[in-house]
N, C-alpha and C positions, 0 to 999 in steps of 0.2 A: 428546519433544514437538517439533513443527515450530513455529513462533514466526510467526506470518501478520499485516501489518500489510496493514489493505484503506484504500486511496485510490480515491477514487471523489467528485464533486463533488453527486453525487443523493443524498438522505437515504436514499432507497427502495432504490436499492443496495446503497449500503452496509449497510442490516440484511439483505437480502435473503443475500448473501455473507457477511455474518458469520452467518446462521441456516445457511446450507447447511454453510458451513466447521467453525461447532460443535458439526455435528451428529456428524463423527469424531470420537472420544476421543485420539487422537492427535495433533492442531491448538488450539492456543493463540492466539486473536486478542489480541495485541499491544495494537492500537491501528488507528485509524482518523484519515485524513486526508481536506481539504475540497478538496485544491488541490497543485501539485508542489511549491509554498514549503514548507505544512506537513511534506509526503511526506521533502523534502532532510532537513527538521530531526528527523523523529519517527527516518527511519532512521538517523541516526547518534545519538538518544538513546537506541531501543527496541532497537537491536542487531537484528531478526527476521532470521529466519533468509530468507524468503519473501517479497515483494508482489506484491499486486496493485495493478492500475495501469490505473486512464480513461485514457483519449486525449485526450477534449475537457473542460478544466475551465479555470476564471476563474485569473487572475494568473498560472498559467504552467500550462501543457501538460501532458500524459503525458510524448510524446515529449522535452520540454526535460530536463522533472524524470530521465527515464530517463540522460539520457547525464549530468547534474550527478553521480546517485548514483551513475554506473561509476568515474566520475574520482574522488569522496573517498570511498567507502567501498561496496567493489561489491556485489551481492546479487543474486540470482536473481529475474525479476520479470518477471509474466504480465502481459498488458496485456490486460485486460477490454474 
């Protein structure tokens, strides 16, 4: 199972990628964030193996949250 946490600050997104991502049997959506705060916290509680990752979201960025989680806890991550 691949382990997928989707960050994304649009409600519509985010089920939209969690409906496409669960549509493989292979893909486990983790969890979902609002924002790169949440994003820092959920991947180093949820462990995923994978995110996905907005650019533009409120209290901190794609980009911010991207370089916060290489420094404590790295992960492979698409930026949607």
């Amino acid at each position: 199972m691949i382990r997928v946490l989707i960050v994304d600050d649009s409600a519509f997104m985010r089920n939209a990628l969690k409906t496409m991502l669960s549509s493989d049997p292979e893909i486990e959506i983790v969890g979902v964030a609002r924002d790169g705060i949440e994003a820092i916290e959920k991947v180093i509680s949820l462990n995923p193996d994978i995110v996905t990752m907005d650019v533009e979201m409120p209290r901190m960025d794609g980009l911010t949250a991207l370089r916060r989680i290489m420094e404590i806890k790295p992960v492979p991550v698409i930026i949607v």
